[in-house]
C-alpha positions as CSV (number, residue, x, y, z in Angstrom):
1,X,22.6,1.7,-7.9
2,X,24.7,3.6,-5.7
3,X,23.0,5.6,-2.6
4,X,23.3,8.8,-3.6
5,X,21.1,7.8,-6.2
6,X,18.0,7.2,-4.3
7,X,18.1,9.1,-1.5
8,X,15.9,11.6,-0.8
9,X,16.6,15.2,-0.6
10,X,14.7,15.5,2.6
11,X,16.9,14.5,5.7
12,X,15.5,15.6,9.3
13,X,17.0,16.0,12.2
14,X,17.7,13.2,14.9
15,X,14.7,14.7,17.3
16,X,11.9,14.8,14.2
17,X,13.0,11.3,13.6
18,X,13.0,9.9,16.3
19,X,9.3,11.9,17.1
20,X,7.7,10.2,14.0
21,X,9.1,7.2,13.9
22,X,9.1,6.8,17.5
23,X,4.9,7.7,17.1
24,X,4.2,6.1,14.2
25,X,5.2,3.0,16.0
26,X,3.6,3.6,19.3
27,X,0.4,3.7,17.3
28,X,1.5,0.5,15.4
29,X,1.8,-1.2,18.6
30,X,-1.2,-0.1,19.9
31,X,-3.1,-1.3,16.8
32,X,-2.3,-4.5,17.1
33,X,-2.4,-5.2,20.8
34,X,-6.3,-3.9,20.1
35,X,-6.7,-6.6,17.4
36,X,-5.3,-9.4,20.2
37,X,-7.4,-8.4,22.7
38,X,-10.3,-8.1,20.0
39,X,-9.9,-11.3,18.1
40,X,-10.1,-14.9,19.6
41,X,-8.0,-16.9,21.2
42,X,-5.5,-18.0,18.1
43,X,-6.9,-16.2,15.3
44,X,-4.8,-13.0,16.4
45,X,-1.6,-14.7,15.0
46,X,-3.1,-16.0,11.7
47,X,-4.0,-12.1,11.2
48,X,-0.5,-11.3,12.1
49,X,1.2,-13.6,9.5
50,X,-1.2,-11.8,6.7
51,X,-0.2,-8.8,8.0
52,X,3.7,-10.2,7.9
53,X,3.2,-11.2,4.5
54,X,1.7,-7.8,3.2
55,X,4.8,-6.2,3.7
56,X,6.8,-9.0,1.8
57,X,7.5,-8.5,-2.3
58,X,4.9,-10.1,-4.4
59,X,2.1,-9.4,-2.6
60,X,-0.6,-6.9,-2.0
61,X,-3.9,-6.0,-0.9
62,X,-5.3,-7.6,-4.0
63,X,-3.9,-11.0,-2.7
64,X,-3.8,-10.4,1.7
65,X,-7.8,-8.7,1.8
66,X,-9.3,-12.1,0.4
67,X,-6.8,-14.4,2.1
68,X,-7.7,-12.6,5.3
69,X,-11.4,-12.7,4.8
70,X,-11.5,-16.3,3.9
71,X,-9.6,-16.8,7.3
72,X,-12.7,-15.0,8.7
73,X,-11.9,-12.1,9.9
74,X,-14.4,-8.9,9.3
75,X,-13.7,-6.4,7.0
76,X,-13.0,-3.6,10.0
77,X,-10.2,-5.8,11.2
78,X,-8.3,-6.0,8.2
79,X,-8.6,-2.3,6.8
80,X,-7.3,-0.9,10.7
81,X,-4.1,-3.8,10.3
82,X,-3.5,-2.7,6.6
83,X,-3.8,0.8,7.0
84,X,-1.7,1.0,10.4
85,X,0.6,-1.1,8.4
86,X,1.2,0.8,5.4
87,X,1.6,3.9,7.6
88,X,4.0,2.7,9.8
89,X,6.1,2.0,7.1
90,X,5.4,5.3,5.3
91,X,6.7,7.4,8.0
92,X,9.9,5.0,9.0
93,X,10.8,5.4,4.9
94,X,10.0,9.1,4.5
95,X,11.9,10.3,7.6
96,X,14.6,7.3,7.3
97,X,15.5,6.0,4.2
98,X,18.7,7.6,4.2
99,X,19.5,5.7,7.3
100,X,17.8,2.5,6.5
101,X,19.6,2.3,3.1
102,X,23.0,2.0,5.2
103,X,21.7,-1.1,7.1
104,X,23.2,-4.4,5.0
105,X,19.9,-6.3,4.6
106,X,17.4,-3.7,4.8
107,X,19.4,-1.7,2.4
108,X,19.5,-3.7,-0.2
109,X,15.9,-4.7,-0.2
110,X,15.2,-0.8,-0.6
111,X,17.0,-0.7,-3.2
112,X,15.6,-3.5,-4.8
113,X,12.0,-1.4,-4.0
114,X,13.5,1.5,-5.8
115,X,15.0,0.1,-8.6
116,X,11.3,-1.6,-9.2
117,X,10.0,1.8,-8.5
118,X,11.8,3.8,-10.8
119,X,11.0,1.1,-13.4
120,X,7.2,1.5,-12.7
121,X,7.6,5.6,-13.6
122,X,9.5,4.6,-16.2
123,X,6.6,2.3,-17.4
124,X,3.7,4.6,-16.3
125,X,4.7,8.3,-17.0
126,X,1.4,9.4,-15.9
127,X,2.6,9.3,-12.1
128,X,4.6,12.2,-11.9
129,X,2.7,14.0,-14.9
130,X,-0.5,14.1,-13.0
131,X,1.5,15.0,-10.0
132,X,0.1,14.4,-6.9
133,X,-3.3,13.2,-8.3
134,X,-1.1,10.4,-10.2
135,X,0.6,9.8,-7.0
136,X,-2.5,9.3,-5.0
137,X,-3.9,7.5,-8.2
138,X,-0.7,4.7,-8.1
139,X,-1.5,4.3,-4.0
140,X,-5.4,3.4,-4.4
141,X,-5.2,1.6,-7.7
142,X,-4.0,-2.1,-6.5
143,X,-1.9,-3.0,-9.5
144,X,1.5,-4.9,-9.2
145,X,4.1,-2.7,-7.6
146,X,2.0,-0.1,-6.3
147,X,2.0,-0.1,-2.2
148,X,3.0,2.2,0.8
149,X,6.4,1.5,0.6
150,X,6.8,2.1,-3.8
151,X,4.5,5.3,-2.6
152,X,6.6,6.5,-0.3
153,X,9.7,6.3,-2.3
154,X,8.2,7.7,-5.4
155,X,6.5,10.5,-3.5
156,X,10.3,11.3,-2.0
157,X,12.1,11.1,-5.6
158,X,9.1,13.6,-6.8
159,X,10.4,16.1,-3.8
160,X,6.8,15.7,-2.3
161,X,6.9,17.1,1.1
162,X,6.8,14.3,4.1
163,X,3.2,15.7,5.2
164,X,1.3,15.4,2.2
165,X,3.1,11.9,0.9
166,X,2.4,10.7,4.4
167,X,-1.8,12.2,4.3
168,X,-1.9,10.8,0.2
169,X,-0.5,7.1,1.4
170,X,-3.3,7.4,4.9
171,X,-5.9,8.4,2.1
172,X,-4.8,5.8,-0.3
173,X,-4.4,2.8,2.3
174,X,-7.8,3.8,3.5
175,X,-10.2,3.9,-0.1
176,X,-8.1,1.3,-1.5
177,X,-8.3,-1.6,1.7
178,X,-11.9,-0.4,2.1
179,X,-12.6,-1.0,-1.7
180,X,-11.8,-4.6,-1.3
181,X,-12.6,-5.6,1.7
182,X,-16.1,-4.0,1.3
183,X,-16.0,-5.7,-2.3
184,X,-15.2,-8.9,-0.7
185,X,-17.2,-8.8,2.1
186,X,-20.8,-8.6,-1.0
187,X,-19.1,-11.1,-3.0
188,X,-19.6,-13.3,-0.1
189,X,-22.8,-11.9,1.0
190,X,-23.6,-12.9,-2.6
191,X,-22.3,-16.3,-2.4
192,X,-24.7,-17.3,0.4
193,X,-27.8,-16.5,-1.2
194,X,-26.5,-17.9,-4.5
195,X,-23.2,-18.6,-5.8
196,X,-24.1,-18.0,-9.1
197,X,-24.7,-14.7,-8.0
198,X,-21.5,-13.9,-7.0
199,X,-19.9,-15.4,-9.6
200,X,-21.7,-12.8,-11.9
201,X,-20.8,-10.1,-9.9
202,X,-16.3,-11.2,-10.1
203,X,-16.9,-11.3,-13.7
204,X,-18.9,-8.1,-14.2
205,X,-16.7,-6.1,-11.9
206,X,-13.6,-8.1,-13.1
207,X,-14.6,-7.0,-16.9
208,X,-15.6,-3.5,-15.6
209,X,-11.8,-2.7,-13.6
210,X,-10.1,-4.1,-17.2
211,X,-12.2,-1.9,-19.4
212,X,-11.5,1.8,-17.1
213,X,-7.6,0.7,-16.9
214,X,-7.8,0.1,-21.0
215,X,-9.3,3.2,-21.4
216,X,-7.0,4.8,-18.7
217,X,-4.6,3.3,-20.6
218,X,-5.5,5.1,-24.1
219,X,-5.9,8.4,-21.7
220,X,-2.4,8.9,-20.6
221,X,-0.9,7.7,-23.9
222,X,-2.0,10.6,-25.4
223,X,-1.0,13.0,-23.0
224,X,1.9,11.6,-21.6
225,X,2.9,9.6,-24.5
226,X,3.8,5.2,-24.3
């Protein structure tokens, strides 16, 4: 895949770059020095290595949000790392990828994002035919593949413009950490009083998630075809 392939039409100038990017991880930096000072001696650097590995290929917040929780951290803790995660690397990508794409090692693992991304609208045609719905939809819905980096490249070969990609990922990260970490946080509450309780629940909401996506499924084959 050669770069002109995947880069985006979109190419700021040094000073907007260096604003955003230069914020974006400002605010990064003072997320996680609040976490340090927040979290107990220790515990700070477990959080940090889930963090680490939510960035990493493979995994997700359907894997990191119940890792972290079983770690012990609240549910507020890991929804402000996730989403200050996912949006630091949203606005690096949206106002850098052509840069980043020219770094050896960095480069390459972009591309490796993008060619899994352009796979995934290949698969699911319902992304860019519901627009920026679809794009929203692919953020919040935690299925393989879909994160703030796939998001962010997706939203920038659809020609979405950096401020709305970037408010649709914030949006996104938000509903879809709090979803599980809330979920997560009952399933425990549940497992307390009873675990047979909250064994019920995984399997009701488990069998729920599977019947919407078939149905969702059925949906945008007939409108957007297999």
């Amino acid at each position: 895949m050669t770069e002109d392939a995947v880069t985006p039409y979109y190419q700021p100038t040094l000073r907007v770059r260096l604003i955003m990017s230069g914020g974006v991880l400002a605010v990064f930096g003072a997320v996680l020095l609040f976490l340090f000072l927040t979290t107990p001696d220790g515990e700070f650097y477990k959080l940090a290595g889930c963090l680490a590995a939510y960035i990493m290929p493979g995994f997700g917040k359907e894997s990191i949000v119940p890792i972290a929780m079983a770690l012990g951290f609240s549910w507020w803790q890991i929804t402000l790392g996730i989403v200050a995660s996912d949006m630091a690397l949203a606005v690096i990508i949206a106002y850098n990828f052509d840069l980043l794409l020219r770094i050896p090692l960095l480069g390459r693992l972009l591309r490796y994002f993008t060619k899994k991304t352009n796979e995934i609208l290949q698969k699911h045609r319902w992304i860019e035919g519901l627009s920026l719905i679809g794009l929203f939809l692919f953020m919040y819905i935690p299925f393989m593949g879909s994160s703030a980096i796939n998001t962010t490249i997706v939203g920038r070969l659809l020609s979405v413009p950096p401020r709305i990609l970037l408010t649709i990922v914030f949006v996104g990260s938000v509903l879809a950490t709090l979803t599980m970490a809330v979920g997560m946080q009952f399933i425990i509450n549940l497992w307390m009083m009873n675990p047979l309780f909250a064994i019920i629940a995984v399997i009701a909401v488990v069998g729920f998630a599977v019947g919407c996506w078939k149905l969702w499924q059925r949906y945008t084959q007939k409108r957007f075809g297999s």
